[in-house]
N, CA, C and O atoms as a DFTB+ gen file, in Angstrom:
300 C
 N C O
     1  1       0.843      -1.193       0.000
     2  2       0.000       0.000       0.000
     3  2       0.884       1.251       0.000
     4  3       1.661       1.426       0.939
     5  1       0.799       2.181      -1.067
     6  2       1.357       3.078      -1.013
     7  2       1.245       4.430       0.792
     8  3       2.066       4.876       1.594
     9  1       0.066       4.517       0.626
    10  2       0.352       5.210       1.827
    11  2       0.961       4.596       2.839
    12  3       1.511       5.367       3.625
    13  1       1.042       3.451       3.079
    14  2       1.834       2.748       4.597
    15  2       3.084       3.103       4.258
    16  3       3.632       3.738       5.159
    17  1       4.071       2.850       2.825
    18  2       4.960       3.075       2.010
    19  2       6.011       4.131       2.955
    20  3       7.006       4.199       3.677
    21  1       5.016       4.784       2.369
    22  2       4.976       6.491       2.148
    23  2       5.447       7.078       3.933
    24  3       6.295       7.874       4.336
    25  1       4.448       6.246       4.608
    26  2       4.440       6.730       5.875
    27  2       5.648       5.925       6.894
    28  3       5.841       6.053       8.103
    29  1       6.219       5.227       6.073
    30  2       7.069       4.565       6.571
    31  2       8.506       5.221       6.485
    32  3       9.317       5.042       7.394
    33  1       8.789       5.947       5.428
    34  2       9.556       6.883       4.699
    35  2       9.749       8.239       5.518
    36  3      10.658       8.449       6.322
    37  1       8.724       9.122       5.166
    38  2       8.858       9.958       6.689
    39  2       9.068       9.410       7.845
    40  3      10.011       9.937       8.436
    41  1       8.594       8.610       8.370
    42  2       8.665       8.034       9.784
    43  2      10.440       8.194       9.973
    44  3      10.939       8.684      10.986
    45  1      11.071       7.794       9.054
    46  2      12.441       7.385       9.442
    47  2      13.257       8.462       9.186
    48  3      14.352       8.716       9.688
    49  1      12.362       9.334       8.012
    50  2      13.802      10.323       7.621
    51  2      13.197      11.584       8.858
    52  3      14.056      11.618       9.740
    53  1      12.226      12.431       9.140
    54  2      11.722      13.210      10.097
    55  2      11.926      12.673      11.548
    56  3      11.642      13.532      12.382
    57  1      12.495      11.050      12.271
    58  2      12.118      11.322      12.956
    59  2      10.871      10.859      13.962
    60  3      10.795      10.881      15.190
    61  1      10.045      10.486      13.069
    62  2       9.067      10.854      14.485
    63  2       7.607       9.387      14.063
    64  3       7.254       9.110      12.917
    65  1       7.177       8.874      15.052
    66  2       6.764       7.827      14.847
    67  2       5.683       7.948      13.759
    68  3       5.159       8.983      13.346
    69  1       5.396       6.329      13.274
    70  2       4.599       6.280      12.200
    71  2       3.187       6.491      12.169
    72  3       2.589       6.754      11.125
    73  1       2.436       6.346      13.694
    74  2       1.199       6.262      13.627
    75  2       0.930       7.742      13.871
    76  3      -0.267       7.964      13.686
    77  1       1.525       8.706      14.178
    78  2       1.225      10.158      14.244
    79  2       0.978      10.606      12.788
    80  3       0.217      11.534      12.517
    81  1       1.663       9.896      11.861
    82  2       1.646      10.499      10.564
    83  2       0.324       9.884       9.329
    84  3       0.170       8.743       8.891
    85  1      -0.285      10.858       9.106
    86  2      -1.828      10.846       8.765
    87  2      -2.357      11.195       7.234
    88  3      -2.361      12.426       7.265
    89  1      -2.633      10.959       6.422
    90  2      -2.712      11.590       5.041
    91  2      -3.182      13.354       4.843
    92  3      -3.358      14.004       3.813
    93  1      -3.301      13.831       6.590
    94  2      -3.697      15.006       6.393
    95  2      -2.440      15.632       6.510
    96  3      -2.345      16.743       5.990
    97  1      -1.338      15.107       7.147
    98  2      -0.261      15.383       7.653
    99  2       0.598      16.781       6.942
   100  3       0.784      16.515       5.755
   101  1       1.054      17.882       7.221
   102  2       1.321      18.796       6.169
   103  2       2.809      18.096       6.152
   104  3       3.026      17.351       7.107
   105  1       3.698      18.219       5.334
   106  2       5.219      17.509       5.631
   107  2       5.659      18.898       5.928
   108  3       6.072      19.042       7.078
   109  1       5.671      19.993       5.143
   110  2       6.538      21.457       5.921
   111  2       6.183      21.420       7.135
   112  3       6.825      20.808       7.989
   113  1       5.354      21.924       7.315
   114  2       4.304      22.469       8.706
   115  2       4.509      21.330       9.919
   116  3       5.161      21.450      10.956
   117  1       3.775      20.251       9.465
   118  2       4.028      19.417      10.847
   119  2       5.274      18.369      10.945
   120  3       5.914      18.065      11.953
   121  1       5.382      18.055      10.043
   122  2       6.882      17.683      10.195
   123  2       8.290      18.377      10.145
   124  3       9.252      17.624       9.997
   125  1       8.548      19.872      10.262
   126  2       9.307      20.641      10.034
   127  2      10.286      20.355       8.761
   128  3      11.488      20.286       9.018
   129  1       9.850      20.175       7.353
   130  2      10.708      19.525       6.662
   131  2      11.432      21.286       6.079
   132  3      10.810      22.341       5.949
   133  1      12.613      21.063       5.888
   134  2      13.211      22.788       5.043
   135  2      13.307      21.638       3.900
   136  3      13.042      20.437       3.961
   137  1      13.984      22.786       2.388
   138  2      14.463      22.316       1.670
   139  2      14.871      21.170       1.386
   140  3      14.350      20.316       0.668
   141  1      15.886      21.154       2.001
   142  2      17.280      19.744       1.754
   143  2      16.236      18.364       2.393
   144  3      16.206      17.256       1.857
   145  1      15.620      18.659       3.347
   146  2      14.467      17.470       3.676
   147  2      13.492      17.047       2.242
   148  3      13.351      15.964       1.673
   149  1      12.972      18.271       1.990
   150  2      12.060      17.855       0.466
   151  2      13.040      17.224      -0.161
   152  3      12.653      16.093      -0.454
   153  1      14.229      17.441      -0.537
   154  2      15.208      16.848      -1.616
   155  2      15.433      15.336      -1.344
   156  3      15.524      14.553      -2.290
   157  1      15.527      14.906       0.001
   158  2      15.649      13.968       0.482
   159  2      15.047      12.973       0.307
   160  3      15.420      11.824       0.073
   161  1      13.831      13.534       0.452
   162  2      11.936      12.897       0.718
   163  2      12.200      12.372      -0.818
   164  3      12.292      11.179      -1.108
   165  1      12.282      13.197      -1.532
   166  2      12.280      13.241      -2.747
   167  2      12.654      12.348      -3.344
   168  3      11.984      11.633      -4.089
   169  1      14.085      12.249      -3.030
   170  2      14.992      11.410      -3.432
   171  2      14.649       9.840      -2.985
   172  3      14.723       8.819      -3.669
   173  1      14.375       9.957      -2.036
   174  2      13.894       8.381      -1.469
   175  2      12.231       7.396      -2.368
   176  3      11.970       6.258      -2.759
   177  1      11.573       8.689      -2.296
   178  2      10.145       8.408      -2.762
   179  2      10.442       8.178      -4.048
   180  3       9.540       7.564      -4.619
   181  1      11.562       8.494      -4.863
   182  2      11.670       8.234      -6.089
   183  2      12.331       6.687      -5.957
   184  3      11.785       5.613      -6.211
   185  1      13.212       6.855      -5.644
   186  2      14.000       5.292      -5.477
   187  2      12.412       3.982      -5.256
   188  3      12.358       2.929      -5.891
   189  1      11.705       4.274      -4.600
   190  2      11.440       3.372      -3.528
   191  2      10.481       3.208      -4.574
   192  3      10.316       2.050      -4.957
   193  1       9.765       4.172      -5.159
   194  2       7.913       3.670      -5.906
   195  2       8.420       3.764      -7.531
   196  3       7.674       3.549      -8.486
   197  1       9.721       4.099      -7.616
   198  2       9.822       4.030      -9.685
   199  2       9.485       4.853     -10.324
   200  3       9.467       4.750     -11.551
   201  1       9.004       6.243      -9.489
   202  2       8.543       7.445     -10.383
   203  2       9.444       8.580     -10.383
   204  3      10.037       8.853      -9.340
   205  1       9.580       9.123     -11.203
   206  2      10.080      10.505     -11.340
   207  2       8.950      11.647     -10.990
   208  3       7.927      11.835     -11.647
   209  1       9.415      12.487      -9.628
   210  2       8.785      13.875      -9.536
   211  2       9.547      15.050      -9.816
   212  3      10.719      15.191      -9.467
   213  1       8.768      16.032     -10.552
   214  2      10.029      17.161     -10.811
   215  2       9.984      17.963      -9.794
   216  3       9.104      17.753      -8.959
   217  1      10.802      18.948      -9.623
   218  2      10.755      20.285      -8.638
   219  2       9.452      20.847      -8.327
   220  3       8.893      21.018      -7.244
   221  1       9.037      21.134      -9.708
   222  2       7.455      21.849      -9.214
   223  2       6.844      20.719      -8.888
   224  3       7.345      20.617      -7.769
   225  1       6.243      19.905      -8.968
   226  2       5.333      19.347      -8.758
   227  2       5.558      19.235      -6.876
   228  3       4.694      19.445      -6.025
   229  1       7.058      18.823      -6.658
   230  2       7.072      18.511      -5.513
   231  2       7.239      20.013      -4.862
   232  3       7.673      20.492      -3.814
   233  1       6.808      20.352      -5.750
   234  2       6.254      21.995      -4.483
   235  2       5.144      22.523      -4.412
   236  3       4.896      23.665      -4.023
   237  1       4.117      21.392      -4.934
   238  2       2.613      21.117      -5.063
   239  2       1.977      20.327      -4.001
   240  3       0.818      20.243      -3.595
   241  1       3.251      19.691      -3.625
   242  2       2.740      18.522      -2.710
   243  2       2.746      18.367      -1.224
   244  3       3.548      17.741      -0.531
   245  1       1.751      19.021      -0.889
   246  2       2.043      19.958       0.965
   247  2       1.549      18.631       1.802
   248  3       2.216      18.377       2.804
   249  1       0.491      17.794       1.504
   250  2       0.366      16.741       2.224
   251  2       1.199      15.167       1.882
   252  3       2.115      14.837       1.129
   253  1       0.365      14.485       2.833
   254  2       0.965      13.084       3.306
   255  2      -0.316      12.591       1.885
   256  3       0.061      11.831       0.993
   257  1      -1.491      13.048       1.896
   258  2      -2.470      12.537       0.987
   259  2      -2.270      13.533      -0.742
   260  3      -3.325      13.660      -1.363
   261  1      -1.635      13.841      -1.065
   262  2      -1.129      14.694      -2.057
   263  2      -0.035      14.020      -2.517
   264  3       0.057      13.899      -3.739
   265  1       0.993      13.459      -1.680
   266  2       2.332      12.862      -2.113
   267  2       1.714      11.316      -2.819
   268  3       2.063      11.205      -3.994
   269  1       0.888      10.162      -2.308
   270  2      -0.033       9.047      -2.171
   271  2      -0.478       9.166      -3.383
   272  3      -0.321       8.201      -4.131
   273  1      -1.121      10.336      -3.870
   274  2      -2.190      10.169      -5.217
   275  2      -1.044      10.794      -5.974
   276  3      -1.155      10.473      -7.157
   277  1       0.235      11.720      -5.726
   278  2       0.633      11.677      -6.909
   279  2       1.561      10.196      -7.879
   280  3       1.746       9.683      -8.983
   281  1       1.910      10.116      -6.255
   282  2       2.766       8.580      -6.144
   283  2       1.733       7.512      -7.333
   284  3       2.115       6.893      -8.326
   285  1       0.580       7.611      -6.837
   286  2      -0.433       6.079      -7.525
   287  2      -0.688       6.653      -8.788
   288  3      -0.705       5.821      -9.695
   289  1      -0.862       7.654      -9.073
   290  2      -1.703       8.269     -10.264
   291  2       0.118       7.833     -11.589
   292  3       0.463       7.181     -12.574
   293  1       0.285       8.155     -11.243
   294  2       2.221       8.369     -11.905
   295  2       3.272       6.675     -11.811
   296  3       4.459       6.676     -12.138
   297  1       2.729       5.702     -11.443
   298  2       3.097       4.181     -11.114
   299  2       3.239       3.637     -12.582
   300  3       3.528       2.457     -12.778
């Protein structure tokens, strides 16, 4: 399941346990992510699901449920 995926991913690079993290979840906002964190996120979520996201898009993508549908829609 992509969102468990997904939430498994933050869980490890932010930090902070898995069941706090929610598809409403903002990744800036409640997970304090800066920059070099998005790049990270980025970088991993690409490895892990086989998709390519570009810059903009991943500056479209403020939630935990935003990252999920772009992730499935793009598979």
């Amino acid at each position: 399941m992509v969102l468990e995926k997904v939430k498994a991913i933050l869980s490890t690079q932010f930090d902070v346990e898995e069941d706090t993290i929610t598809p409403e979840t903002n990744i800036m906002e409640d997970l304090g992510a800066d920059s070099l964190d998005v790049v990270d996120m980025l970088m991993s979520l690409e490895d892990e699901f086989d998709v390519e996201i570009s810059d903009e898009e991943i500056e479209k993508l403020q939630t935990v449920a935003e990252v999920v549908a772009y992730i499935e829609e793009h598979q």
